[in-house]
C-alpha positions, -999 to +999 in steps of 0.1 A: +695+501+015+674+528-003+688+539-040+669+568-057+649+559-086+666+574-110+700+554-099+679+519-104+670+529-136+705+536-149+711+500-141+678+481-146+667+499-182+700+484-201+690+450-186+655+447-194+668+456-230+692+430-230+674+404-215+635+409-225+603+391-212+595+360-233+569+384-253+592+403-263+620+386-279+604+381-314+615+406-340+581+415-363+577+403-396+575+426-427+540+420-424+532+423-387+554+455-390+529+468-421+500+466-394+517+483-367+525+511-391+491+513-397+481+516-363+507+543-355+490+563-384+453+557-368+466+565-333+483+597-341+472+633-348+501+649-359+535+648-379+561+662-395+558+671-432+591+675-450+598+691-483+629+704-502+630+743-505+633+752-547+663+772-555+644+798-571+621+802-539+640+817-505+673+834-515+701+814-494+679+783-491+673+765-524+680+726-520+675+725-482+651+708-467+625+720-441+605+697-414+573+710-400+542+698-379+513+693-391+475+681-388+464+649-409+438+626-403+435+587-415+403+586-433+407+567-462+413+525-459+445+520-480+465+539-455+469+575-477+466+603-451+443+630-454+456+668-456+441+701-452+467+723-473+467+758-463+479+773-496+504+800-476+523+773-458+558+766-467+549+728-470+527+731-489+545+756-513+570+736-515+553+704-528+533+730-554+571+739-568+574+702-571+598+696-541+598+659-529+577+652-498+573+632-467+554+627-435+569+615-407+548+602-375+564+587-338+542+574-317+542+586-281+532+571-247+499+567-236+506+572-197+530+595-177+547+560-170+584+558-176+594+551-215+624+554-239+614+574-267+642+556-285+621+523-278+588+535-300+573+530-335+586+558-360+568+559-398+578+580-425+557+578-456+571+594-487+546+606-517+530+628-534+500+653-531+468+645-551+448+671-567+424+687-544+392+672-537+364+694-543+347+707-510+316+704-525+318+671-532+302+640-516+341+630-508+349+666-499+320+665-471+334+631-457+371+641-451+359+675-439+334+653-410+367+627-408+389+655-401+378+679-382+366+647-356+404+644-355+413+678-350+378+698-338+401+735-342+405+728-376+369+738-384+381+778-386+406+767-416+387+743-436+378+751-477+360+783-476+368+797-446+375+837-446+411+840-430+433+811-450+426+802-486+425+759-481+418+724-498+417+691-490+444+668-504+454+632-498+489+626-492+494+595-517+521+570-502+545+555-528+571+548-502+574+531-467+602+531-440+598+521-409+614+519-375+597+496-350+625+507-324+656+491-309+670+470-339+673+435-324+640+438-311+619+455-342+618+453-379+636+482-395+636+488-430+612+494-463+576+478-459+567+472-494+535+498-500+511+474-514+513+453-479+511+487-462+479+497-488+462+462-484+465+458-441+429+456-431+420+472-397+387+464-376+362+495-373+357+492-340+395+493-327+399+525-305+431+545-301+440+533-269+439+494-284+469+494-304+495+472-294+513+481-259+546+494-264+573+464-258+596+483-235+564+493-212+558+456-206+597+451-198+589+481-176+561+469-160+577+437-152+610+458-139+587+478-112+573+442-099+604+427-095+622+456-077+584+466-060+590+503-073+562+525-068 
């Protein structure tokens, strides 16, 4: 008997949750899930930077928040992201009129394999904005050559260029929540930010090293099992 794919999955999915491979039955440690959150911010490109609209900016909208996507890159090596801060952008604004701020990353699957969304690393740092760093500067040149390796288009808005006034900032994390995924399977909750600052990661891992995504291996294991193409 033949059942369409999308049948077995309605069945198999809830199981392979419920009962895991033998790798993946630990739940991480606050510490294990401090380097995870550090390799969701090296693997990814982009998030969502969310600020608090003042009430005397936007008639109607004072006090509500806003969430939008944005570039960073991870060039420093205590975990701070790296910011180029278009000055006419509502984040940005925002965090000028001293509206609280946060960045919040998922990380996203690295095949066009079957995955739950709900299954994957989530990060959201919470901060503040330092002062700008110089573009002139020695560490103004070295974001500007980390960034724009991350995101090459960003070379027509760095500091200086003639359509959008600019500057390089670094988003400075006071605060770290994470959410590794599925509760009984990954650590939820604060990672204190000094264990998040002080996570060391090797030069030489590439993006497509970090650590496989549990529910693909449960995956994996499901399309052996039930020889699904």
């Amino acid at each position: 008997m033949h059942f369409p794919l999308k049948h077995i999955l309605l069945f198999t999915l809830p199981l392979a949750i419920a009962y895991p491979s033998e790798d993946t039955t630990k739940v991480p440690t606050v510490q294990e899930a401090a380097v995870q959150a550090r390799e969701l911010l090296r693997s990814e490109k982009f998030g969502t930077l969310s600020t608090v609209f003042p009430s005397s900016d936007a008639p109607g909208l004072g006090g509500h928040p806003i969430g939008m996507m944005d570039y960073y890159a991870d060039c420093s090596p205590n975990g701070n992201p790296t910011l180029l801060a278009i000055k006419i952008a509502t984040s940005f604004k925002n965090a000028r009129n001293g509206a609280p701020i946060s960045l919040t990353l998922r990380e996203h699957s690295p095949s066009n394999e079957f995955y739950s969304p709900a299954a994957h690393h989530r990060l959201s740092l919470m901060g503040r904005l330092s002062p700008p760093i110089p573009a002139d500067s020695d560490e103004g040149r070295r974001v500007k050559v980390c960034f724009t390796k991350a995101h090459p288009d960003a070379k027509w808005w760095v500091p200086g260029n003639p359509i959008h006034e600019s500057e390089w900032v670094t988003f400075e994390v006071e605060r770290v929540y994470w959410v590794g995924g599925f509760g009984d399977r990954e650590f939820i909750g604060d990672i204190p930010v000094e264990l998040y600052r002080n996570v060391t990661l090797s030069e030489e891992v590439e993006e497509e090293d970090v650590t496989a995504f549990k529910i693909q291996r449960v995956w994996g294991g499901l399309k052996s099992m039930l020889r699904i193409e």
